[in-house]
N, C-alpha and C positions, 0 to 999 in steps of 0.2 A: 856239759850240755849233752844230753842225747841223741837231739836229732839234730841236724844245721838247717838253717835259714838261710835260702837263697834269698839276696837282696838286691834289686836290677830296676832301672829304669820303667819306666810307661813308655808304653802300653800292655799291660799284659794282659795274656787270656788261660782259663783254669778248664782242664777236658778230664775227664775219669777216662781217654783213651792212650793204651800206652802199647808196645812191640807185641807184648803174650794176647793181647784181646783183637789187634787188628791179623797178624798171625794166624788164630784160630778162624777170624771167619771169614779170611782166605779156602782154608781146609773148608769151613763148611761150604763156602759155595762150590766149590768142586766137585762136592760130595755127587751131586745130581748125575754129571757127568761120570763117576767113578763108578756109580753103582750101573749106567749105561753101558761103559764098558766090560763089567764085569758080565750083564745079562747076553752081551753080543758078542767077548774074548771068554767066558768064562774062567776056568781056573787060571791061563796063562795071566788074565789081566791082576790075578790076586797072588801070585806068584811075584808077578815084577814087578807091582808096588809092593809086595812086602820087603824084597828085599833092596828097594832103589830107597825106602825109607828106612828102615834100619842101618844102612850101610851109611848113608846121612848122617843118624845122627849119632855113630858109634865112631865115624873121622872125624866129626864136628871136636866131639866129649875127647879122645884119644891126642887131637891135634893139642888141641886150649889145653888139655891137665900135662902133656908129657911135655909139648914141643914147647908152646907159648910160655908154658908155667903162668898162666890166670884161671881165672877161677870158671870151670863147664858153665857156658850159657846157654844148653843143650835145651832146656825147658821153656824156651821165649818162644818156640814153636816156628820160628827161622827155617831151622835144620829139617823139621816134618815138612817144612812149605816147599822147599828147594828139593825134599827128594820126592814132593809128589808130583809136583812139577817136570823133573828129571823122567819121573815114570810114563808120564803124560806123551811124552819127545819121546817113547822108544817102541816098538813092536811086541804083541806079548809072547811072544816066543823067542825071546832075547837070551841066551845063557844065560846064566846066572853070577859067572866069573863076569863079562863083561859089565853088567850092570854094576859091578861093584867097582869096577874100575872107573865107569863113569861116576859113580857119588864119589870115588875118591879123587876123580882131577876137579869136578864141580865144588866141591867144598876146598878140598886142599889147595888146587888152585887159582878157584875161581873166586871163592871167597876169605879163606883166612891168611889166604900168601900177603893179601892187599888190607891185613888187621882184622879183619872180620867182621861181620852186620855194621852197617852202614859206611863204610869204607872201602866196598867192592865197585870197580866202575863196570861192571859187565853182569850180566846176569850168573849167577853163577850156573843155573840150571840148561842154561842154553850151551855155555863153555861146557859143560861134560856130555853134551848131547853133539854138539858140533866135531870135538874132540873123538868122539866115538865112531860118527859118519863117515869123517876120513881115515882113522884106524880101521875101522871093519865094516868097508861098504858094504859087504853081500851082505853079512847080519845085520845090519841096519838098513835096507833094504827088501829085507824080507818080509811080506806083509802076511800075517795071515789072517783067513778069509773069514767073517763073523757066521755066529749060530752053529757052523756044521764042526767047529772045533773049540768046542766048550770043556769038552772034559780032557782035553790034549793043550801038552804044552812047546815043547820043542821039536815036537813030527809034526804041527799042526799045517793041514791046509795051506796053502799060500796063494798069494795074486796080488798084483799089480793095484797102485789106487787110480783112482778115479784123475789125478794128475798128471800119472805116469802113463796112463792108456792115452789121454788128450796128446802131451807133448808127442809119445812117439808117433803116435796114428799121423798127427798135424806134422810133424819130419818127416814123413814116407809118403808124405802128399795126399793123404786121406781127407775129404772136408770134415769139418768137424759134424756137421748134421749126419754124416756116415757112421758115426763114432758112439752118438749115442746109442743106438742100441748095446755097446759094452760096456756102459756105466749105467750107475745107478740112478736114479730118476731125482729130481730134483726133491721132492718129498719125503724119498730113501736119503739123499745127502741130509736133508733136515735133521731126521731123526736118528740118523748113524748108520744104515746099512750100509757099508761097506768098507774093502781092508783100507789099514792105516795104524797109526802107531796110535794107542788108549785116548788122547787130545784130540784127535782127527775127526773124530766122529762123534755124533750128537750135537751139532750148531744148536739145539733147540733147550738144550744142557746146558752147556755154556753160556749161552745168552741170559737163562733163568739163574746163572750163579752170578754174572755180570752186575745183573738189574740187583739183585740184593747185595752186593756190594756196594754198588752205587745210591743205594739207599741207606744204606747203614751209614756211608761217605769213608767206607775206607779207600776206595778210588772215586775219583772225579771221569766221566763222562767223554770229557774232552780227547784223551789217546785214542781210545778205541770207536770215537766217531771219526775221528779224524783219517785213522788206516784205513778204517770200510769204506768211510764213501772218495780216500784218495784211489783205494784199488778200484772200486765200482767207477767212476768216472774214467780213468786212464781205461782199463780192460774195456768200457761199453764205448770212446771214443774209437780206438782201435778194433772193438768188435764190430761198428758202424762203417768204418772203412773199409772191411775187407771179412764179411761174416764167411766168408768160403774158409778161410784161413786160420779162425780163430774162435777162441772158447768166448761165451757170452758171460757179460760181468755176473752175472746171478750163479752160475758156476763157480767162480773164482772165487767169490765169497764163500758158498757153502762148501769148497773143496781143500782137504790140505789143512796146514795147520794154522790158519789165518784167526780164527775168532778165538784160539787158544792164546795165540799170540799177541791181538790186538787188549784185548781181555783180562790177561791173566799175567802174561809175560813182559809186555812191555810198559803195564802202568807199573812195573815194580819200585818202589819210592825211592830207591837210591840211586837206580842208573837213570830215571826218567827225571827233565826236568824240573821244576819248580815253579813253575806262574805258569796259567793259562795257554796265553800266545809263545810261551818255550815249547810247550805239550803241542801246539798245534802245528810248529814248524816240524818236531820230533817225530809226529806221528803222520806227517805228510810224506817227510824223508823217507819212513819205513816202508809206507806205502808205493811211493817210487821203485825204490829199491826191489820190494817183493814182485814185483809188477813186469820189472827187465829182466830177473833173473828165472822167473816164470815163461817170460814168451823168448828171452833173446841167451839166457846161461845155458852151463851143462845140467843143471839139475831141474826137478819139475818144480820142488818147492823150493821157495827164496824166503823166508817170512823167518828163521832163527838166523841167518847171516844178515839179513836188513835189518833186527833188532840189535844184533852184534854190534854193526857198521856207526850203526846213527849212538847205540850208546857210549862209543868214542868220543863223538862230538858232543853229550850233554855238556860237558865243563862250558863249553865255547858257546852254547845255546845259551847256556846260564849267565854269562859274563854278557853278551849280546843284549839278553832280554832280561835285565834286572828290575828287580820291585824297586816300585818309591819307596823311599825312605820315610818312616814317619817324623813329619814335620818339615819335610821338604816339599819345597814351591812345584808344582809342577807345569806348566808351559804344555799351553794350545796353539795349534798353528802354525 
């Protein structure tokens, strides 16, 4: 027989969607955002994705043929997803050496230590980005400034984001109405004026690669409603009690790496749960989380360690909030 017959109970359902089709149009909705970056980091942002994605998928290809001995699944488009991803988490004036060290803990050990696509409980893009923040804060710290360093790479311009100006100004006792005039304006956060790592900028990107995601149904809806409006409620309650003190939820949203994350990072289908109300507890968690580590941590952004945090707990989300079974009685009341 040539080819086998899978033979399995009812109910079943038949898709023509499989890893290499949802894969790819991940990449293309990013695109939007990628070519944003590239108009506002110029060469540096075409610098660090090229090398965050080839470094990807040459430890992907390198790891599977030498280490695992199985067969390169380099082409399912995984490996291009995770190091566009990876580029997205980093500043475009990154060395070059570093970034390759991030696609090599992100893939090495973020995702084929734990078997490879679909057996990683962590993002792996997030684990080589987090990994790198605390290895080399000044470098990953470095923002540089959009437009006036397009054609520079690692001398390029630098400053502070629109995060990092809020928390310290708001620690030195500045109100935050004072503060504004050293950010960008909320229309500039919209469309990307200002520094941050290539993911940071353009909410108006991101959202337009979102929505066709969400249309095609390679993600559901549910995560990344769930982080916005947990962070917009938590930030606008607190910004209601005390607006001297603190950034307004509409800030919060369009600053940092939030709609990358909510978006792109945490619907990823192996770390994120599985049924509806798992996604909604997940994506509330995150939101929590991004939200304390923003007003009360050392850092200005929280949104890749609260994706980290909460995808520990999918297992226990899952086992929590299990689907009916088909054919089982379900009980009201």
């Amino acid at each position: 027989m040539d080819k086998l017959i899978t033979v399995s109970p009812s109910p079943h359902y038949y898709g023509n969607e499989d890893v290499k089709k949802l894969m790819y149009g991940v990449v293309y909705a990013l695109l939007p955002a990628l070519l944003v970056s590239v108009y506002f980091f110029g060469i540096g942002a075409i610098i660090v994705t090229g090398i965050s994605i080839v470094s990807c998928m040459a430890f992907e290809y390198l790891i599977q043929k030498h280490l695992l001995k199985t067969k390169p699944s380099v082409t399912d488009g995984s490996a291009l997803v995770t190091g566009l991803l990876l580029a997205f988490n980093l500043p475009s004036n990154l060395p070059w050496w570093i970034i390759v060290i991030g696609a090599l803990v992100a893939i090495g050990v973020g995702k084929m230590t734990f078997g490879g696509l679909g057996n990683n409980p962590f993002n792996p893009a997030l684990v080589g980005r987090v990994f790198l923040l605390v290895s080399f804060p000044v470098q990953m710290t470095s923002w540089p400034a959009p437009v006036v360093s397009r054609l520079r790479y690692a001398d390029a311009e630098t400053g502070a984001t629109p995060l990092g100006v809020v928390k310290e100004g708001l620690e030195a006792g500045v109100p935050f109405s004072r503060l504004l005039d050293q950010i960008p304006g909320y229309l500039e956060l919209f469309a990307g004026y200002m520094p941050g790592s290539l993911g940071e900028i353009s909410a108006v990107a991101l959202i337009a690669g979102g929505i066709f995601m969400i249309a095609r149904k390679i993600i559901t809806w549910h995560i990344p409603v769930s982080i916005l409006l947990t962070v917009f409620v938590f930030t606008g309650i607190i910004w209601l009690i005390n607006p001297y003190d603190n950034a307004d939820p509409v800030f919060h949203l369009l600053s940092g790496g939030l709609m990358l994350g909510a978006i792109y990072m945490a619907t990823d289908y192996v770390t994120s749960p599985m049924t509806p109300r798992g996604m909604w507890i997940f994506g509330t968690g995150i939101g929590i989380i991004t939200v304390a580590i923003r007003l009360f941590g050392a850092y200005p952004e929280g949104v890749s360690f609260a994706i980290l945090i909460m995808n520990a707990f999918v297992p226990l989300i899952n086992k929590y909030v299990k689907p009916v079974r088909f054919g089982e009685e379900v009980k009201y009341g």
